[in-house]
C-alpha positions as CSV (number, residue, x, y, z in Angstrom):
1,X,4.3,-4.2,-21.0
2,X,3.3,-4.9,-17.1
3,X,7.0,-4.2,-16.4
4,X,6.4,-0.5,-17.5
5,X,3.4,0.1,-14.7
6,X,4.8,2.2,-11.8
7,X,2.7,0.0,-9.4
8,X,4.6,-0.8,-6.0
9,X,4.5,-4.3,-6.2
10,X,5.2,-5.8,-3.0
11,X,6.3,-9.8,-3.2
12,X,5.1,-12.1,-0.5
13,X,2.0,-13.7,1.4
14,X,-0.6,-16.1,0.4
15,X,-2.8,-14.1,-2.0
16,X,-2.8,-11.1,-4.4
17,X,-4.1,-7.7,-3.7
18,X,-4.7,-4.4,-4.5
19,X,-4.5,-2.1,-1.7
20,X,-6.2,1.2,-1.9
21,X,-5.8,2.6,1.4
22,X,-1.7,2.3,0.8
23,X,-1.9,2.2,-3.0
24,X,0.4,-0.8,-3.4
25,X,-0.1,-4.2,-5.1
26,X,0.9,-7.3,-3.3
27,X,1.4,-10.7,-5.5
28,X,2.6,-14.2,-4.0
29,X,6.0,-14.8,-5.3
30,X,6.2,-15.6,-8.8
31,X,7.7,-19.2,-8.2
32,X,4.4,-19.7,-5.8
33,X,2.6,-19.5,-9.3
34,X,2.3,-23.1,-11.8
35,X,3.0,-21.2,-14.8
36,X,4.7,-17.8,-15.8
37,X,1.6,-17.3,-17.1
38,X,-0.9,-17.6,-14.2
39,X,1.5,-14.8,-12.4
40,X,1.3,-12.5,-15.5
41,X,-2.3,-12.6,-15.5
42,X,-3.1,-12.4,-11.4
43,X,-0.7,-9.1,-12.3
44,X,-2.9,-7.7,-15.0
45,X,-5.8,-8.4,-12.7
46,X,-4.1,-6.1,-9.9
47,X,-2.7,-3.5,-12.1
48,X,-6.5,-3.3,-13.4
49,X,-7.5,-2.4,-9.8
50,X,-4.0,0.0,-9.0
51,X,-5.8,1.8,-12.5
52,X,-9.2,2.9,-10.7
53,X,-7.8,4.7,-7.4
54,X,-9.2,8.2,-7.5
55,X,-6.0,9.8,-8.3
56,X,-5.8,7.5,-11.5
57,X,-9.3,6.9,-13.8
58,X,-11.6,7.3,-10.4
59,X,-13.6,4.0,-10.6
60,X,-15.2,2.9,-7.1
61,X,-14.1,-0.3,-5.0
62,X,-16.8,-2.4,-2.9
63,X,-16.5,-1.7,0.9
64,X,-16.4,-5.4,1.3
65,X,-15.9,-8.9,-0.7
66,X,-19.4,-9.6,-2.0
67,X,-21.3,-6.3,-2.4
68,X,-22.1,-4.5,-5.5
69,X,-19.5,-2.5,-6.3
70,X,-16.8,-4.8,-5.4
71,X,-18.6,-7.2,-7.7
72,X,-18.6,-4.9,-10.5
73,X,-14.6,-3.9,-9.9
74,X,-14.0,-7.5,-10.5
75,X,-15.8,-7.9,-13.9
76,X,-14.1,-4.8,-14.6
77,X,-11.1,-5.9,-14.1
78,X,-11.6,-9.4,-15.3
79,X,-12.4,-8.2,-18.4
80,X,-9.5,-5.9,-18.6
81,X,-6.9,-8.4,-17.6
82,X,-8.1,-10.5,-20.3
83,X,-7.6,-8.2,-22.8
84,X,-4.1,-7.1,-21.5
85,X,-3.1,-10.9,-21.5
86,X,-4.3,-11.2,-25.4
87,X,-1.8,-7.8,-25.5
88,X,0.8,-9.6,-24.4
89,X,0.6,-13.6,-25.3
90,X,-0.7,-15.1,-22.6
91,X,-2.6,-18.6,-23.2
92,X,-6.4,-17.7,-21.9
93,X,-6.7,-20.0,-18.7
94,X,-9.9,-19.9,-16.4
95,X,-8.6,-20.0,-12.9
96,X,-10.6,-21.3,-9.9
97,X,-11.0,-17.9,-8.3
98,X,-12.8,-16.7,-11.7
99,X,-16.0,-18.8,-10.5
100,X,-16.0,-17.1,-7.5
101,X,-16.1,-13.8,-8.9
102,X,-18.2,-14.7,-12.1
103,X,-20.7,-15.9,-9.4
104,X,-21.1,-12.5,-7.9
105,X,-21.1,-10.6,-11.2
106,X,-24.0,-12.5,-12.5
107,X,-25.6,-11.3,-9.5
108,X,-24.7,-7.6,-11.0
109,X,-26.2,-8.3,-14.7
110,X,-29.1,-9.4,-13.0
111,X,-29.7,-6.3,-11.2
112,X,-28.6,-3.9,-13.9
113,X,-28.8,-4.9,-17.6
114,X,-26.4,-2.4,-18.9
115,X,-23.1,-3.4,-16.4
116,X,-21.7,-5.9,-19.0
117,X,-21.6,-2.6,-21.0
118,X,-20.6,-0.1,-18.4
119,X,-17.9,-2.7,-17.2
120,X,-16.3,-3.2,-20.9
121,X,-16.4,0.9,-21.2
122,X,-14.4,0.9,-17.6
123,X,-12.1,-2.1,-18.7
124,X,-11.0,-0.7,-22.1
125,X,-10.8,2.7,-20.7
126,X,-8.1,0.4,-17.7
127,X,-6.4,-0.9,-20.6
128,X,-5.8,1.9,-22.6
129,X,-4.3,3.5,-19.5
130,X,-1.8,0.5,-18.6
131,X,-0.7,0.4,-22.2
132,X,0.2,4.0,-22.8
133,X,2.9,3.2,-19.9
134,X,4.5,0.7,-21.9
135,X,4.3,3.0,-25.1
136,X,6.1,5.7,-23.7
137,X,9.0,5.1,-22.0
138,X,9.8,7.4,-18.9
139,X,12.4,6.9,-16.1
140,X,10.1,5.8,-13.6
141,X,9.1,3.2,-16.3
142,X,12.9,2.1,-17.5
143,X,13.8,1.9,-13.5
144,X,11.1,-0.5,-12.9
145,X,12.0,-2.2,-15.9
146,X,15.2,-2.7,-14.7
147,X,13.9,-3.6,-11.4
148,X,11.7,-6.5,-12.6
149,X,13.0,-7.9,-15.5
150,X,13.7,-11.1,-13.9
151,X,10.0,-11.2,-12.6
152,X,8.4,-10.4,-16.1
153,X,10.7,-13.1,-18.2
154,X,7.8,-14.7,-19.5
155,X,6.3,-11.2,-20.7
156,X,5.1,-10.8,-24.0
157,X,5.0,-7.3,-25.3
């Protein structure tokens, strides 16, 4: 299923990312990860983010690590890649960075009762849009299928 996103996905560096400004995903290499599993998911989590650029579902980013909205984009997308890892097999894991971003989204319930909602609305609305790639074949979709398949060995459709 993540094979079938027509994210650039950029290999390399220390950490993954989304980047709006170029509209590109950037993930470690996958043999950087423990388990096929823990790269799977930190894709999920990024292809969540590449779904909410304005020309996609439209869901604002934080303007830095920490704030409001950047908090809320990561329950949002925590959520989502959850849920798109129970799609596709993956073992649920809590990894380190979770805490980290848990923290600051507890910070967001507090303020605003109704974000566990609103995030779960925005997450299923980030799934739904990732999945219909994989449920419709097109030749953007079969190229980077092609393109990846050694990457995605461990995905479970």
């Amino acid at each position: 299923m993540l094979y079938a996103i027509p994210a650039r996905i950029e290999l390399g560096g220390a950490r993954a990312l989304y980047s709006p400004a170029s509209d590109f995903i950037r993930l470690p290499a996958p043999e950087t990860f423990i388990t096929v599993d823990g790269f799977l998911a930190t894709k999920a989590h990024e292809a969540v983010h590449w779904s909410g650029a304005a020309h996609r579902l439209n869901r604002e980013f934080g303007k830095r690590f920490g704030d409001e909205a950047y908090a809320f984009e990561e329950l949002v997308a925590d959520i989502a890649a959850c849920a798109i890892g129970r799609q596709i097999g993956l073992r649920p894991r809590l990894m380190d960075s979770h805490a980290t971003y848990l923290a600051h989204g507890a910070k967001v319930l507090k303020s605003r009762p109704n974000a566990l909602m609103e995030a779960s609305g925005h997450a299923q609305r980030a799934v739904d849009y990732l999945l219909a790639f994989s449920a419709a074949p097109t030749p953007a979709a079969t190229a980077a299928a092609e393109s990846q398949t050694s990457l995605d060995l461990g995905d479970r459709r």
